[in-house]
N, C-alpha and C positions, 0 to 999 in steps of 0.2 A: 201084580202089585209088588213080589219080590222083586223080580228084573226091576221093573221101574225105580222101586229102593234103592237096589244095586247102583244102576246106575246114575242114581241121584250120588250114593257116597262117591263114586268112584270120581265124577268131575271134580268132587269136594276134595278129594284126594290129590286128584292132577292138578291141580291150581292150587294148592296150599303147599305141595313141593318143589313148587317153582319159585321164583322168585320174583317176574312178571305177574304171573297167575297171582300172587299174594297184592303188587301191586294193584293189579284190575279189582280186588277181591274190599280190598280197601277203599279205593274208590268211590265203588257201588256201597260201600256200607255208611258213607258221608251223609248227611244230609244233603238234601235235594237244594239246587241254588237257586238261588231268584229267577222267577223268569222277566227277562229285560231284553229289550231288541238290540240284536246286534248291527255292531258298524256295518259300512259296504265292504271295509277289508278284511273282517270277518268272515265276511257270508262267503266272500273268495276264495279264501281260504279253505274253509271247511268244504266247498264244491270242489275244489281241486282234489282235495284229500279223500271226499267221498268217493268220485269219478277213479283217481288212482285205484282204492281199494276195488271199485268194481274189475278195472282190468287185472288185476291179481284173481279176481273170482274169475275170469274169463280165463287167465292164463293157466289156471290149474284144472279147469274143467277138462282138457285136453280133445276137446271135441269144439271150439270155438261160441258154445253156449255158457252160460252164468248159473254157478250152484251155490250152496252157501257155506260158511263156517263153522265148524263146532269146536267148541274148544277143548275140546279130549279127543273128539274122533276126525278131525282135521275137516278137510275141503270135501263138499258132498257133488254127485254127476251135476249136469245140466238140469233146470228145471224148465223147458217149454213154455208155461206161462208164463212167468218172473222174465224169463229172456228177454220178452215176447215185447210186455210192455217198460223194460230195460230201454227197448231202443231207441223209441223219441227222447227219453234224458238222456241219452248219448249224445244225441244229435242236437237237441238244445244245447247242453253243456259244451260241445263241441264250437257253437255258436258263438256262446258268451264268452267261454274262455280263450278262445281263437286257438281252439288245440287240436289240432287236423289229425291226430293218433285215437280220438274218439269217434271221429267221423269214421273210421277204416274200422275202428271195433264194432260197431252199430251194424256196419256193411258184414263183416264175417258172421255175425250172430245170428243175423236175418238169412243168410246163406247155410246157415245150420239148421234153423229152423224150416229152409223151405225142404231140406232133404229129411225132415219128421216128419212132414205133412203127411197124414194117414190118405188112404184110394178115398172114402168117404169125405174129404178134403177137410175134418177136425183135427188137432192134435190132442194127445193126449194127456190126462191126467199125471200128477206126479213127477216124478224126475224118472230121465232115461235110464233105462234097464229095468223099472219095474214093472210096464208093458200093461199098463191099463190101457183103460179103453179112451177114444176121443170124451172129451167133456166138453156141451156148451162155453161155461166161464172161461177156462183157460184158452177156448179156441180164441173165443172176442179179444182176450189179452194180446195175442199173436196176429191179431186183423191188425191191433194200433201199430206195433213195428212192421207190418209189410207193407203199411199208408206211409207210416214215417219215410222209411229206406225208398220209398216209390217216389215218394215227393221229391227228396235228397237225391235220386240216382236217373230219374225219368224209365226205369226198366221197367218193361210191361211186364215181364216175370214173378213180380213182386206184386203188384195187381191181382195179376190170375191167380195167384196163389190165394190174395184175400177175397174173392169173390168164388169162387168155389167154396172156403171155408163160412163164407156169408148166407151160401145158399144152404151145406149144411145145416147151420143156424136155424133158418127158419123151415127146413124141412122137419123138423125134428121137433119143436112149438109146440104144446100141451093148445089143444082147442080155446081152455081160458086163458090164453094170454103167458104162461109159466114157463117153467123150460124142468123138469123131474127127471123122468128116465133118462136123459145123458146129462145129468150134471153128475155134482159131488154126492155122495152118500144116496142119491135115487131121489131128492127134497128140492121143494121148489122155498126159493129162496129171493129173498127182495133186492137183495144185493147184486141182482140181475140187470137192475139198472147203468150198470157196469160191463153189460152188457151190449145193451141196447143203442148208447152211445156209439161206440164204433161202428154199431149197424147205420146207425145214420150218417157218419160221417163216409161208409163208404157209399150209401145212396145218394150224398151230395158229389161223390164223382162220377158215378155209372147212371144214376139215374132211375134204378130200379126199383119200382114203389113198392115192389114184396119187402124190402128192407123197411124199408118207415112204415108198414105196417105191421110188421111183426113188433118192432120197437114199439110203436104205440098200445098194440095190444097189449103188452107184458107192464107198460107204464102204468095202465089202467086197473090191470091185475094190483100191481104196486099198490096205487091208492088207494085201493079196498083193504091191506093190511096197516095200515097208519093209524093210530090213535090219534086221540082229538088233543092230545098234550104232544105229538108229532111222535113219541115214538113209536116203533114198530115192531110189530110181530115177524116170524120166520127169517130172522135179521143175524142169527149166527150159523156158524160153521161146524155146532154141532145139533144133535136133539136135545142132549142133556139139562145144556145151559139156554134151551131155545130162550128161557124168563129172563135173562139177564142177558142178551148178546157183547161180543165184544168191539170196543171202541175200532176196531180195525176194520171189521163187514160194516159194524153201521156207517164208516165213513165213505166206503164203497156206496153203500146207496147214497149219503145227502150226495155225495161228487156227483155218480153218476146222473142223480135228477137235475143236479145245479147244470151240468155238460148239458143234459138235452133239454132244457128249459132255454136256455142259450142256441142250440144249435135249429131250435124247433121254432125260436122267437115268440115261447106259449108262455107267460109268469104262473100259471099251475105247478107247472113240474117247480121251477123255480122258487114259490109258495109252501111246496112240502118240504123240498131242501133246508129253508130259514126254517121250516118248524122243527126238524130233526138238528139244525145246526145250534141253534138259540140256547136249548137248554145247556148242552156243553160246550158252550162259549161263555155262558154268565155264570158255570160253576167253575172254569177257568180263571179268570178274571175276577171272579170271588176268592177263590184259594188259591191263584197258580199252581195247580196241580189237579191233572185229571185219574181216574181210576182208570185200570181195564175194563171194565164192562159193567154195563147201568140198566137198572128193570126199568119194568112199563111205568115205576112212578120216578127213574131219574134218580133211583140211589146206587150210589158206583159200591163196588167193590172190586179186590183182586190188583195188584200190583199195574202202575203204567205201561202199556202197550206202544212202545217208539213208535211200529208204523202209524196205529191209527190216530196219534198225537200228530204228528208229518201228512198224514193225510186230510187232517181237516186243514190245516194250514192253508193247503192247496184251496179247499172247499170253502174257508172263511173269507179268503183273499178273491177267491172268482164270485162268492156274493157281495163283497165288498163295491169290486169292478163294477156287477152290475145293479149298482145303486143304494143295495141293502146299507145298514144302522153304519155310521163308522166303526163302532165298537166289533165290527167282526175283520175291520181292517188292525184294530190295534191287538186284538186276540190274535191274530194271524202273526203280528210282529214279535208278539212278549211267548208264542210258545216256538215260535224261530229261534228265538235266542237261547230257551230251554235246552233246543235239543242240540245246538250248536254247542252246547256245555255239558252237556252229556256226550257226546260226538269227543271233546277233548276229557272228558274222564275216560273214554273208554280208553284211548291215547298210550293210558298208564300202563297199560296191560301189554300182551306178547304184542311183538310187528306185525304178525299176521293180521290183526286185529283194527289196526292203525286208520284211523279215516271213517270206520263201519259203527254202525249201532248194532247193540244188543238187543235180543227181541223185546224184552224186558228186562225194567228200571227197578229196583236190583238187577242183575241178571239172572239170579233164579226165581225170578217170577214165574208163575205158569206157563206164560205163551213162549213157547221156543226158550226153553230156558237153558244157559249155558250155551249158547250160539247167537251168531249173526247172521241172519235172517237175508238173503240180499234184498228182498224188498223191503228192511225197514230203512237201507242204504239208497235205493232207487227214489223211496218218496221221500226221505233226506234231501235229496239234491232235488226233487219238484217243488219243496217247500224253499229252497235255496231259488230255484230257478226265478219262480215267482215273487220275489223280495221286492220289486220294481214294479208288483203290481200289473204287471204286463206279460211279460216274459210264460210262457206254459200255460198260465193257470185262464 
């Protein structure tokens, strides 16, 4: 608790002797702005400035993977997961913005990662050099960039890499459906759904039905933790706060059920996504403004979480696509524009900083506080990619 103290004054410290730092600091203490959809020259904007800042996180990793920011302790290693699913927004962005210098970052980063891949073909937890063990979640993050980079480059090395890491996957499957002993903290967790999607996207290339059966088994697990008001039980990242999870995991499950509702062609999984997305879509659009994290009856508390704001975006717009309320298309627009005005508040602050969200709105909020996060920068630019309703999501 003192260290934590400590270090809570000490950013307070480094950023109120600065003069950037004082800028950023003011900023965050504004009142929150309207959330309003932005133009198309906005959205470009802010995708170019997000993508920039990612390759600044690439270039100081010094190992060709993505770490993130802190704003007293600087640029942190490589983090394996976060790379992992880095690279199809590389390579979309790459797309949109006809910027052939993200296509060749996508390509190094996936070549970093294939030289972590553990002999049991997982990668592992955490950022490099702290030498955890392979974890389910993060392996699945690193299946999406070696589909990406595979699709992008045609090299079967990128393949093999995710189909070994596949078969890890479902070698390792809890009997009911779960995935415990190799994840995060030893807990099976819903958020796995996030999972399962890439399992089946790479059994729609190989063909291998142990993959869409392990996916289904754990979807099934899924639906037996949902309440009948959609939300979910074992839906955070830690034990403590399991009654209140944060908007970030919960968006990882609606995404991940809305992907494989879609990729499964089944409106179940589909069904539960709209009942986990609805409620914090109409407290959106009722207050433009979400909390960090909401109990079993949908009362938020805890400062706004940028990723899990940028992640439903992605999730409101791909129910939108397929067919759902419009109002999760216009929730998808007006918290785009949120975060694209938060994205230029952060602006205010050091260069390093330029283009990236904060974990959290203050940015001493709880989640990642006093840093940028790179995946609240990563689903920054999927909520960006998606703006057109088509594009990613």
């Amino acid at each position: 608790m003192l260290r934590s103290l400590a270090d809570y004054l000490q950013c307070w410290t480094h950023l109120l002797a600065d003069a950037d730092g004082r800028r950023l600091i003011r900023a965050h203490a504004r009142e929150l702005p309207v959330a309003e959809a932005p133009s198309a020259e906005q959205v470009d904007h802010a995708l170019n400035a997000a993508m920039d800042w990612v390759g600044r996180a690439q270039d100081h990793s010094g190992d060709g993977g993505m770490g993130s920011l802190h704003l007293v302790r600087g640029w942190g290693p490589t983090y394996p997961e976060t790379t992992g699913y880095l690279i199809p927004t590389l390579l979309a962005a790459a797309r949109k913005l006809r910027r052939s210098d993200l296509a060749g970052r996508a390509v190094r980063a996936a070549d970093t990662l294939l030289a972590l891949q553990r002999p049991d073909g997982g990668w592992q937890g955490g950022r490099v050099g702290e030498h955890r063990p392979s974890v389910v979640f993060n392996t699945a993050q690193v299946i999406r960039g070696m589909l990406a980079v595979h699709a992008h480059t045609g090299e079967q090395r990128y393949l093999d890499a995710a189909v070994r890491a596949g078969g890890w996957i479902v070698n390792v499957q809890e009997p009911d459906g779960s995935w415990s002993r190799h994840n995060f903290m030893g807990a099976a967790r819903v958020y796995d759904t996030y999972v399962d999607a890439p399992l089946l996207l790479l059994h729609r290339i190989t063909g291998e039905p142990v993959l869409k059966e392990a996916a289904l088994r754990n979807l099934h697990w899924v639906k037996g933790r949902q309440a009948a008001n959609g939300w979910f039980m074992d839906a955070d990242n830690t034990v403590k706060h399991n009654d209140r999870p944060i908007i970030h995991t919960l968006a990882y499950t609606i995404d991940g059920l809305g992907e494989c509702g879609e990729l499964l062609g089944d409106p179940q999984w589909t069904a539960m996504a709209a009942a986990a997305a609805r409620p914090l879509r109409d407290r959106f659009l009722e207050r433009g403004a979400l909390h960090g994290r909401y109990d079993r009856s949908w009362n938020g508390s805890e400062a706004f979480i940028t990723t899990g704001g940028a992640q439903l975006v992605v999730a409101w717009q791909r129910l939108a696509r397929m067919g759902m309320e419009t109002a999760y298309s216009d929730a998808a627009a007006r918290m785009r524009g949120w975060l694209v005005a938060l994205q230029e508040r952060t602006a205010e602050g050091p260069p390093a900083v330029r283009g990236a969200l904060t974990g959290s709105v203050p940015l001493w909020g709880r989640y990642e506080k006093f840093a940028c996060p790179n995946w609240a920068t990563k689903y920054l630019a999927d909520a960006l990619l998606c703006a057109d309703g088509r594009t990613f999501c």
